[in-house]
Each structure stands twice: as C-alpha cells, then as structure tokens.
N, C-alpha and C positions, 0 to 999 in steps of 0.2 A: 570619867571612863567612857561614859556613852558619848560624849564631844569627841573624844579620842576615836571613839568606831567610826561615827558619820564622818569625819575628816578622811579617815582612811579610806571609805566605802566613795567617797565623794572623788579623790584623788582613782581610785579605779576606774571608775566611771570616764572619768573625764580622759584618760589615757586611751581607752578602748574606742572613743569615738574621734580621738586623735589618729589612733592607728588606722581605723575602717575610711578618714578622708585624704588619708596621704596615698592606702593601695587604690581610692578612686581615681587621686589625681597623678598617680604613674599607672595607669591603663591597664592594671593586670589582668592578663587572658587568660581565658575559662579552661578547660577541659576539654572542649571540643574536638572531635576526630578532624584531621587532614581529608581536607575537601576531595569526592568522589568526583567521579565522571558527570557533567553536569549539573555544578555548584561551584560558588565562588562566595569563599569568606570574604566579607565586608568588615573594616574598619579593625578598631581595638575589641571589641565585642565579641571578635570570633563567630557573629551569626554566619551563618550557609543560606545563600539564597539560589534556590533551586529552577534551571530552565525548567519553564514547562511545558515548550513546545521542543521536542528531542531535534537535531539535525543530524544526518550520517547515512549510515545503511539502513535497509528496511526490507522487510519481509513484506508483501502485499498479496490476498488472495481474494478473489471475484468469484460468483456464481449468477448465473440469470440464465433467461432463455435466447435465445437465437429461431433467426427467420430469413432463409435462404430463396432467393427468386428462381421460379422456376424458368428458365430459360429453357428452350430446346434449338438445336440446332447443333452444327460439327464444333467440335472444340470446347464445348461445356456440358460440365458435369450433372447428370439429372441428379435435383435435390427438390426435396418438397413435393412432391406426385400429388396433382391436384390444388396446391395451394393451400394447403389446413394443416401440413405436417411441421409445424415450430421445434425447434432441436431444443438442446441442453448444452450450457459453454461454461468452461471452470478454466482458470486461470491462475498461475502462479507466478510471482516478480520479486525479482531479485533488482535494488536498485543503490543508488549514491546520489545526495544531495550533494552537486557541481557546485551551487551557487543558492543562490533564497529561491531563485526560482525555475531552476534549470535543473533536470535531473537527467540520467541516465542510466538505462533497466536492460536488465536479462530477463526474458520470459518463456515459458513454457505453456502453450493453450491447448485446448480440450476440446473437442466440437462432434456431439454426438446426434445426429439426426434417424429420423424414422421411415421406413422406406415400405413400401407394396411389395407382398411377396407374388410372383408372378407362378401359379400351377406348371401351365403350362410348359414356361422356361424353365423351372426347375428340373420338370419331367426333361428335358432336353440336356442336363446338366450345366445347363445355367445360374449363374448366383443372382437370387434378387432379394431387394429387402433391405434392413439399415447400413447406414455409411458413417462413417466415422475421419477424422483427420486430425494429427497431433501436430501441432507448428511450435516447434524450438525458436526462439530470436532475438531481437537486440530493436530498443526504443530509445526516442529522446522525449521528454517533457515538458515544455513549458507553460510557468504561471505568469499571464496575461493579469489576472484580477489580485488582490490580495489585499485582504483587511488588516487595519489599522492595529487592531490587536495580536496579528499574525498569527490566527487561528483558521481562519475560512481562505478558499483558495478557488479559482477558476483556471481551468488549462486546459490547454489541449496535447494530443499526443501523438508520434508518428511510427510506425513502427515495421520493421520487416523479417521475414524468416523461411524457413521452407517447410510446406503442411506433408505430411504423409498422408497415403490415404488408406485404409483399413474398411473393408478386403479391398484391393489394388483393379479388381477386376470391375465393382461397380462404381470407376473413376474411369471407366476405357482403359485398361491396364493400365495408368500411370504409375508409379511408383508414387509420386507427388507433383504436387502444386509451388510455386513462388507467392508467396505470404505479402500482402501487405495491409497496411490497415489505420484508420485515421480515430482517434475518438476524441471527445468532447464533454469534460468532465468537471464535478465540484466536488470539495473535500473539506473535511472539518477535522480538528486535533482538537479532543476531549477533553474535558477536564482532569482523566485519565491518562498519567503521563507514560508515554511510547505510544498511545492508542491515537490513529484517528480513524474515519469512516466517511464513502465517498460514496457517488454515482457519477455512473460512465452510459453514455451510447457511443458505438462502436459501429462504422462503418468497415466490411473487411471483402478488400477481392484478391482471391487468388487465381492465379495467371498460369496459363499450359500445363493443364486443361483450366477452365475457365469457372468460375465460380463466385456468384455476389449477395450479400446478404447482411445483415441489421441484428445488433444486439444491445440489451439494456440489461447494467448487470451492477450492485452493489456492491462495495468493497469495503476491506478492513484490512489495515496497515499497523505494522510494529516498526518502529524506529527503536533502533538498539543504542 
C-alpha cells in the first residue's frame, strides 16, 4: 500500500515539473499592462523598459535677477538710475523637441525694474519711478554639447518678440520695444523622469526705444 502511494505521489511530481518546462519553453507572457507612453516591452518576458530621459513638449520656467546699462542719451530708455538698481526677470516657455538637439519655444518674459521717484516731477504731474516690460515671442535652441548618457546638455538660444512697456510714459511714450535676445545655457535631466534643471545667462537688447542688459536665471523643465 505505501509502494502504491510513493509511486503515485512520484508520478505527480514528475508531471508538474514536466508541465512548468514545456510553459517555459513556449514563452508564455505574464500579465503585464500594454506599454504606456514611454515604454517599450522587450522580448517574451513582457518586461517594460522605461525612457528616462522624456522627448516632446515641455513646460520650462526661470526666475533670476536682471541688470540693465544705464545708457543715456535720445533713443534709450532710462533703466538703472545710478547703476545699483538690478531688476527681477521671470519667464515662461512653451517648447517641442524638433530633433536631440534642436528645439523650438514659445515664450512669454517678465522684467520688472526699480526706478527714482523724482518730487519734483511728480509735483509737475510727471511719472517717475519703476518700469516694467512683458515680451511675448518665439525662440530656436540648439545643443552644441551633449553627453554620452543624454542627460547633460550645452546650448545656446536665439530669440525674438516685442516688449511692452508698463507705464508707457517712463519708456518715452512708447507703447513698446522690438525684443531680442541671445543666451547661453546648461541643462541636466534628473533622475526624476519629466524633470530637468538648467542655467541660463542671457544677453537682451531691445530696439526703438533702446534698451541693454544681462541676466542669470535658473530653470526647471517638464517634459510631458
């Protein structure tokens, strides 16, 4: 009787480890979800191997200070009174990875500077005192540098738009300026996947009325 069970329990055994090498050797695939945005199943395994550097659109915002030359003379605008007043610059970009290293942006910047209030002129009903300019516009990008792991990047940027100026009156009534602007920048994608983070200096001169000035400003980028 007990020959009888081991025979039985033996023949079990052996069936089970027959079945478990035949579903190895027809590849049967797991459970796995249908690969998202950003993934790509490999082989019979069904593993998902995930980018982890994102390409496509991107959200990008900057903040740093700005520092306008004080020029005087017809045709430009007084910024800086004295040379010691550095602004505040905020910027927002809307972009599209073209190519690895070619982009092209939509932006929208910020430039708020500190200005002398003037007694006197006021008493006159004169406006004196801070200045302000919003430039809408359109950039192209490229990365010159690029590491091996396609995580760090070097580029520069070109870019152009037209500034408003806020109040109109302490720009020479202009309504606005012609925006241009060159910067020179590195950038790093996280280990944090959408995320990376850069620095930029920024040369910007705006054109009738007349305006030149320097910014260094941090960034942080979403790739969707």
């Amino acid at each position: 009787m007990a020959s009888a069970h081991g025979r039985s329990l033996g023949f079990w055994c052996a069936a089970m480890l027959c079945a478990a090498g035949v579903a190895r050797a027809q590849g049967l695939s797991s459970n796995a979800e249908e690969p998202r945005a950003g993934e790509e199943i490999k082989g019979d395994t069904r593993v998902a191997e995930i980018d982890e550097i994102e390409r496509g659109f991107y959200l990008s915002v900057d903040y740093g200070p700005n520092y306008y030359l004080n020029l005087p003379g017809a045709g430009f605008v007084e910024m800086n009174p004295n040379w010691v007043h550095p602004g505040t610059r905020m910027g927002v970009r809307v972009g599209y990875d073209v190519l690895n290293n070619v982009q092209l942006e939509g932006f929208v910047l910020a430039n708020f500077n500190e200005g002398e209030i003037d007694a006197e002129q006021a008493q006159q009903g004169q406006l004196t005192g801070d200045l302000a300019h919003f430039a809408p516009g359109a950039a192209v990008r490229f990365d010159f540098i690029t590491s091996e792991d396609q995580r760090f990047f070097s580029f520069v940027r070109a870019g152009v738009g037209y500034a408003l100026w806020f109040p109109s009156e302490l720009a020479g009534g202009s309504v606005g300026s012609v925006h241009t602007d060159a910067s020179l920048g590195i950038e790093y994608y996280t280990k944090l996947r959408h995320l990376s983070a850069g620095l930029e200096v920024d040369f910007q001169a705006l054109l009738a009325p007349m305006a030149f000035g320097f910014q260094i400003y941090p960034t942080l980028k979403y790739t969707f």
